[in-house]
PAZAPA-4460 file (N, C-alpha, C; in steps of 0.05 Angstrom, whole numbers, plus 32768, in hexadecimal, padded with zeros to 4 digits):
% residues 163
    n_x    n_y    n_z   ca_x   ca_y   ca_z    c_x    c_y    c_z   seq   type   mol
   8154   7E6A   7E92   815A   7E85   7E9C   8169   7E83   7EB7     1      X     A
   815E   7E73   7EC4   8169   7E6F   7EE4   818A   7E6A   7EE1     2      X     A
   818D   7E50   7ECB   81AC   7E4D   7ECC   81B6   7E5B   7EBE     3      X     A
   81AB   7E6A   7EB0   81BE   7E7F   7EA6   81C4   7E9C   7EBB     4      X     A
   81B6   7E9B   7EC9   81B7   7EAA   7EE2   81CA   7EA2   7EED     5      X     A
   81CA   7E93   7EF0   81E4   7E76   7F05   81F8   7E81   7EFE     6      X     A
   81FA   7E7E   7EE4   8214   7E7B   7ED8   8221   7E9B   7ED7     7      X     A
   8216   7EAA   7ED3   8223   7EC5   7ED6   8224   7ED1   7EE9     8      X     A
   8219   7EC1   7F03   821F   7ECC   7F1F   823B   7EBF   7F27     9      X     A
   8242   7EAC   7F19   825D   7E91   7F22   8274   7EA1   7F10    10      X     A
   8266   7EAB   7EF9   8283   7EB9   7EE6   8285   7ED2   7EF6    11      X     A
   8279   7EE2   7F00   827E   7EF7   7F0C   828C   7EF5   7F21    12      X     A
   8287   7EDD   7F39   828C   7EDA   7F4C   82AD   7ED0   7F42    13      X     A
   82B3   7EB9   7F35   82CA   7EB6   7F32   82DF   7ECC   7F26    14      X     A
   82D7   7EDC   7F17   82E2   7EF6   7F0D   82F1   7F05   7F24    15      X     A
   82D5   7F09   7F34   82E5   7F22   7F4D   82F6   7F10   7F5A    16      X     A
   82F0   7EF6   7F5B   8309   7EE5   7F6A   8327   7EEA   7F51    17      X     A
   8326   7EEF   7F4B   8339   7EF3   7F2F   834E   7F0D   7F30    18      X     A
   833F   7F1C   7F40   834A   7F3A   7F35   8361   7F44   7F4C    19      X     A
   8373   7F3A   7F47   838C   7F45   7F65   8383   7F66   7F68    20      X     A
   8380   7F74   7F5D   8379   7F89   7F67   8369   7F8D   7F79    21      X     A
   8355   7F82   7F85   8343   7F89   7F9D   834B   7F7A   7FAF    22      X     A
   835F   7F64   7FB4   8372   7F63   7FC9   8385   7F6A   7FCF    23      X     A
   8386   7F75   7FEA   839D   7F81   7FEC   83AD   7F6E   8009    24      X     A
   83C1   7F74   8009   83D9   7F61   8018   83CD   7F61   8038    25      X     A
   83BB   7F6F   8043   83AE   7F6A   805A   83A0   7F59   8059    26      X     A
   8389   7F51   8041   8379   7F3C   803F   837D   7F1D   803E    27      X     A
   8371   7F10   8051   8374   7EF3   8043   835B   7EE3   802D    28      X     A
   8361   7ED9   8025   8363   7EC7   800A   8349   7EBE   8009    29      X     A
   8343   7EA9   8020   832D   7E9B   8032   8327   7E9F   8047    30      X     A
   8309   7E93   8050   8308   7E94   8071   82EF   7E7F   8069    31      X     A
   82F4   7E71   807E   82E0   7E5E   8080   82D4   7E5B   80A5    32      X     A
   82BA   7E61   80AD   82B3   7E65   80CA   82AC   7E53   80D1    33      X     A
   82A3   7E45   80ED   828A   7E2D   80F3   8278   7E49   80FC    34      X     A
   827C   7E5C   810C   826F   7E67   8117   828E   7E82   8128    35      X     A
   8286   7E9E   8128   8298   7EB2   8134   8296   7EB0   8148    36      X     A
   82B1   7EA7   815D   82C7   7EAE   814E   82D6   7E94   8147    37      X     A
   82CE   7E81   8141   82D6   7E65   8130   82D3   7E60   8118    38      X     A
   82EE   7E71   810E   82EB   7E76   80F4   8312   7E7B   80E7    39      X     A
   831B   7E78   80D7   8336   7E68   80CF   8340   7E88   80D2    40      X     A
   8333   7EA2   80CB   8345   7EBE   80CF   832B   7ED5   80E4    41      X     A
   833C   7EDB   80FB   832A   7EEB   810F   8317   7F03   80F5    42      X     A
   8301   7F0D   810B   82F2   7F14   80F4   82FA   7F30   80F1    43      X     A
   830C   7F46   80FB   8322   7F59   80F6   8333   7F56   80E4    44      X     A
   832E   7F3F   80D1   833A   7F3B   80B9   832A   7F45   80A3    45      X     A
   8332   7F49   8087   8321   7F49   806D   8324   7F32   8060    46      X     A
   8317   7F23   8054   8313   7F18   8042   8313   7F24   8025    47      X     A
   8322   7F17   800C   831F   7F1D   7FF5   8325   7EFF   7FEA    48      X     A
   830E   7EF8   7FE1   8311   7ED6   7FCA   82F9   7ECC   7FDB    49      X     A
   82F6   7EB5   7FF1   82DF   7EAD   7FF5   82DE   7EA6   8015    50      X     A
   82C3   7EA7   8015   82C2   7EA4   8034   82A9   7E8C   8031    51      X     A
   82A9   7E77   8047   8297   7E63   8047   828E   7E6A   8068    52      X     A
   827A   7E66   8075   826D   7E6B   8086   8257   7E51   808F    53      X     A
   8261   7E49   8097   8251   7E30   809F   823F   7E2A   80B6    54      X     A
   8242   7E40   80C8   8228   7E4F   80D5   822A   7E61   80D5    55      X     A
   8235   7E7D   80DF   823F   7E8B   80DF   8254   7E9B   80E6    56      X     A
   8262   7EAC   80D0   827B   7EBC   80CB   8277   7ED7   80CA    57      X     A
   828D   7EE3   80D1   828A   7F09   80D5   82AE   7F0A   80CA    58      X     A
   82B1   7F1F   80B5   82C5   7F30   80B3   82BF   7F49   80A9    59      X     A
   82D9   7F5D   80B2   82D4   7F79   80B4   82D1   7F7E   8097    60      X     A
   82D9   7F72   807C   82D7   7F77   8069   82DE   7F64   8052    61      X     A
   82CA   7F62   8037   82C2   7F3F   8037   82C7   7F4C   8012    62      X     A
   82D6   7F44   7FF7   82D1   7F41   7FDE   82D3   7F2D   7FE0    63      X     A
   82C2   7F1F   7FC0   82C2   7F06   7FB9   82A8   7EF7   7FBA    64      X     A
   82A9   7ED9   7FBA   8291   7ECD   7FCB   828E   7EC3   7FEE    65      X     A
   827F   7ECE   7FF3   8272   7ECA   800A   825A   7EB1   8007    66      X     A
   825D   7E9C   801A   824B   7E84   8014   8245   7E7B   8030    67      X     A
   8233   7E7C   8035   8226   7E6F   805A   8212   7E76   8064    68      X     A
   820E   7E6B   8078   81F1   7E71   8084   81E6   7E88   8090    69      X     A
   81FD   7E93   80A1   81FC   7EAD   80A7   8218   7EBF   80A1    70      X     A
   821A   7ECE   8091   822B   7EE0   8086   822C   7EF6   8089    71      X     A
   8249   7F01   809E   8245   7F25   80A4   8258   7F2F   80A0    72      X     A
   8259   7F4E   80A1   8271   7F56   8095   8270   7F73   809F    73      X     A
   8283   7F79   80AA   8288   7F95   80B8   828E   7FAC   80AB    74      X     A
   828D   7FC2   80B0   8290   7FDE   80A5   829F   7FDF   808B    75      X     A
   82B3   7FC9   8087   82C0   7FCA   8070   82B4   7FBE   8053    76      X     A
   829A   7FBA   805A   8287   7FBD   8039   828B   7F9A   803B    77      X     A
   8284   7F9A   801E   8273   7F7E   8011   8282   7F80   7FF7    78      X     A
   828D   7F77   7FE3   828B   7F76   7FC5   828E   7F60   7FBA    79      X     A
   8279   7F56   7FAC   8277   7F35   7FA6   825F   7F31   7F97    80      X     A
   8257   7F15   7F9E   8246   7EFD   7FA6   8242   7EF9   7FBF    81      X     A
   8229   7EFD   7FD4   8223   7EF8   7FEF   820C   7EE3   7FE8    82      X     A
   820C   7EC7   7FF1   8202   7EBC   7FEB   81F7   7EA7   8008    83      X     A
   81E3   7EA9   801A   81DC   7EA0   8033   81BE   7EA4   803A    84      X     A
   81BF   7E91   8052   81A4   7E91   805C   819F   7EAE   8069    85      X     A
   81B0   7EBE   8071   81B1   7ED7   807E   81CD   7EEE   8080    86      X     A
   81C8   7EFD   8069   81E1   7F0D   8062   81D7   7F2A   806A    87      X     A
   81F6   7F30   807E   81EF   7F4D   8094   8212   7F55   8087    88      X     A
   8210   7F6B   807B   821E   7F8B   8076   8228   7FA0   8087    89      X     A
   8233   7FA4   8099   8230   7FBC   80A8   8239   7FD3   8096    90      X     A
   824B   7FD1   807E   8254   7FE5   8077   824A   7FE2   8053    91      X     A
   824A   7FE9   803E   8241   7FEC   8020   8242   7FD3   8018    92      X     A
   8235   7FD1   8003   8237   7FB3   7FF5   8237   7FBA   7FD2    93      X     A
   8247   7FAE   7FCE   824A   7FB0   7FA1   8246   7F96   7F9C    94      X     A
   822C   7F8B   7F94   822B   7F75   7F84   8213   7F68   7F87    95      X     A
   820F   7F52   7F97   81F5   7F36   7F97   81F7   7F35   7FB0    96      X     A
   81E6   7F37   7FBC   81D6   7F2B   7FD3   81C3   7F17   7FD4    97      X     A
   81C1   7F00   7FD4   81AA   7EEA   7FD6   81AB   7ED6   7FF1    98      X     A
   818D   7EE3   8000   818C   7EC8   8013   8175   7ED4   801C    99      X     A
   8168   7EC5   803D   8148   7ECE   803B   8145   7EEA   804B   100      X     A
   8159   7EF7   805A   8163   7F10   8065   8181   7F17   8052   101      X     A
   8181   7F2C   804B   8191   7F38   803F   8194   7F5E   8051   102      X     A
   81A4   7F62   8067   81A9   7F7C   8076   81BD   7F85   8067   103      X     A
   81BC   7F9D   8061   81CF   7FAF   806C   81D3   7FC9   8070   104      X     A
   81E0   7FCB   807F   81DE   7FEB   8093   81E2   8004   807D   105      X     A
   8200   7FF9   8068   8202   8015   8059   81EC   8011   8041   106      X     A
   8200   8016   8024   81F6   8025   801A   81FB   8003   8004   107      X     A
   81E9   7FF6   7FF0   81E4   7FEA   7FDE   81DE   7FF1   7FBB   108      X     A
   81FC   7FE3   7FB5   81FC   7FE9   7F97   81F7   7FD4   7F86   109      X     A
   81E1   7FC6   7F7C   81E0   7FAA   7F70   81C6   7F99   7F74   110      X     A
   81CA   7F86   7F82   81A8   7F77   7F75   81AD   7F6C   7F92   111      X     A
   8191   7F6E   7FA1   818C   7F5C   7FBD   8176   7F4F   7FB5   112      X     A
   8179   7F2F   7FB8   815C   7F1C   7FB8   8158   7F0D   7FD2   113      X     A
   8147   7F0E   7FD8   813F   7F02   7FF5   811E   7F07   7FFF   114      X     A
   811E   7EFB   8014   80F9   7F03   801F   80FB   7F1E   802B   115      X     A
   8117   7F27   8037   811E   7F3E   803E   8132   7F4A   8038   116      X     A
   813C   7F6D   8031   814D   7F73   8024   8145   7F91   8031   117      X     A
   8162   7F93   803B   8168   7FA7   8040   817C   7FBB   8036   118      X     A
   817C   7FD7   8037   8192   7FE3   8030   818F   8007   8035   119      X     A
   8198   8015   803E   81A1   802B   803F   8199   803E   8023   120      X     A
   81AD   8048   8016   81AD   8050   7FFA   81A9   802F   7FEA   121      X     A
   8198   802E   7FD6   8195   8020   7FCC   8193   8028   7FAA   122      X     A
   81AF   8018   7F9A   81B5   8021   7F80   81AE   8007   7F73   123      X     A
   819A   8002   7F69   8196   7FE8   7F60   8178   7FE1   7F5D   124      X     A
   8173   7FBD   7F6D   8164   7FB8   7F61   8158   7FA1   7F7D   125      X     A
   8148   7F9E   7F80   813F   7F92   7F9E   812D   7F7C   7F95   126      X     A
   8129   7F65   7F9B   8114   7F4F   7F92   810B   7F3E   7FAD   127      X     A
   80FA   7F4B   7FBF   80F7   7F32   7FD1   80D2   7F37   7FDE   128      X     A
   80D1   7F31   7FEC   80B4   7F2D   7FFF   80B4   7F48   8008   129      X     A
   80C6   7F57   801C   80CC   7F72   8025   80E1   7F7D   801F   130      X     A
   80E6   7F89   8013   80FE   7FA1   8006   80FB   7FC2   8014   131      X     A
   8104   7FC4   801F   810E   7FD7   8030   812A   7FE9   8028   132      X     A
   8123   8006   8029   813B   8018   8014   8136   8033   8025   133      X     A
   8149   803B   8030   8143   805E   803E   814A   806E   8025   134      X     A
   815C   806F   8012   8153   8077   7FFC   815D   8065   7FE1   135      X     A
   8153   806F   7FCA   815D   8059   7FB6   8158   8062   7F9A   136      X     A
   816C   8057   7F87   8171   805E   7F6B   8171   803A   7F64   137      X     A
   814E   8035   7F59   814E   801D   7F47   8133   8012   7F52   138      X     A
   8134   7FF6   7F50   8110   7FE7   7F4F   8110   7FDA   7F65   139      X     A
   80F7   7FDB   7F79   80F0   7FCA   7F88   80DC   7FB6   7F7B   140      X     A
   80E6   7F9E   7F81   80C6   7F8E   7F74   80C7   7F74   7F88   141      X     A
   80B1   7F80   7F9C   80A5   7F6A   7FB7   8087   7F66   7FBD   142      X     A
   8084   7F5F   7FCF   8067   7F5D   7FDF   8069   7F80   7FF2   143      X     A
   8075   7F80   7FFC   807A   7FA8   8002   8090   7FB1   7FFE   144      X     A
   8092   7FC2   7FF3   80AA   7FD4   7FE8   80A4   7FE8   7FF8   145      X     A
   80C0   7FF1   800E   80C4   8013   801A   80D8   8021   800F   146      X     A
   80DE   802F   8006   80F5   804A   8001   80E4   8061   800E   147      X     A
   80FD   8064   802C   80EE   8079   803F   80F8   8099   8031   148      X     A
   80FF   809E   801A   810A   80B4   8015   8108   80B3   7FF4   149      X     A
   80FF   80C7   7FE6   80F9   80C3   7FC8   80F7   80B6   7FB5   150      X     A
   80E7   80A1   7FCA   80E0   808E   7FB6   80C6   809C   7F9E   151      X     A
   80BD   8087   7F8F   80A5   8088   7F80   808D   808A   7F97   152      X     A
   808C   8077   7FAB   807B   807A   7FC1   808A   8071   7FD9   153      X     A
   8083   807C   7FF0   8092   8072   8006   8091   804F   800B   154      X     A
   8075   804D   800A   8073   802A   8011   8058   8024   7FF6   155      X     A
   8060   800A   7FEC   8051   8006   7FD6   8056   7FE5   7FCF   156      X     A
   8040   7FDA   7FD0   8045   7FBD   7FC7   8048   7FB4   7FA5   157      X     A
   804F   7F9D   7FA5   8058   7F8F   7F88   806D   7FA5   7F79   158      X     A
   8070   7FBB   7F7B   808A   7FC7   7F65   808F   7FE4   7F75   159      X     A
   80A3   7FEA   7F7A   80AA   800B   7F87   80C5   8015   7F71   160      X     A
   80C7   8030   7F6F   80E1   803C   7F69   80E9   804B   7F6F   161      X     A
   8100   8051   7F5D   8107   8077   7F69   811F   806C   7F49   162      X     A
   811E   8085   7F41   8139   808E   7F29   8144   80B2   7F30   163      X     A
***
């Protein structure tokens, strides 16, 4: 099950790398960081295809895969594979989040796994130790689940919702 998990997170991921349409002629291609602002494109750039992060990297707006230890991304959203020891959102995210903190400020459409998981509007599906949602459409399943706003229950351990 696991590698079949694998495997359709890598076909997905390579896909959106695929699709000239969500790049557009402002974005570059790659970015690879040691740490911001030592990193191959200032972080007032977007990223669309992949970003490697090898301590940590920040751009204003990130499709594709995202891969590193600490991974951020400014008002201009998330759409991908985020895949790190610590992935921070300032603005929406469409897709996978996995690492042991998963932030983000806006609004989350897709699956966050981690010990922590954050999100704003939350459209989806949350899997970690603390899952955290101000509101949400889909499943929490942790050690405490919050949805501060219509949820099934405000705070509730092993499973929370809202539909």
């Amino acid at each position: 099950m696991k590698a079949r998990l694998s495997q359709i997170v890598l076909f997905f991921s390579f896909a959106l790398l695929a699709l000239p349409s969500i790049s557009s002629a402002q974005s570059k291609p790659i970015n690879v960081a040691l740490f911001n602002p030592i990193q191959v494109f200032p972080e007032d750039n977007s990223i669309a295809g992949l970003r490697i992060n090898l301590i940590y990297g920040k751009n204003v707006k990130m499709v594709g895969l995202d891969w590193g230890l600490v991974n951020s991304v400014g008002s201009g959203g998330f759409t991908g594979l985020q895949w790190g020891l610590v992935n921070m959102v300032d603005g929406n995210v469409l897709g996978l989040q996995g690492g042991v903190a998963n932030i983000t400020n806006g609004n989350v459409e897709g699956f966050q796994y981690g010990w922590y998981n954050s999100g704003n509007h939350v459209s989806g599906f949350q899997l970690g130790l603390v899952n955290v949602a101000q509101s949400m459409k889909g499943l929490q399943i942790g050690l405490l689940n919050f949805i501060k706003t219509g949820g099934q229950f405000p705070v509730f351990p092993i499973v929370n919702w809202s539909f």
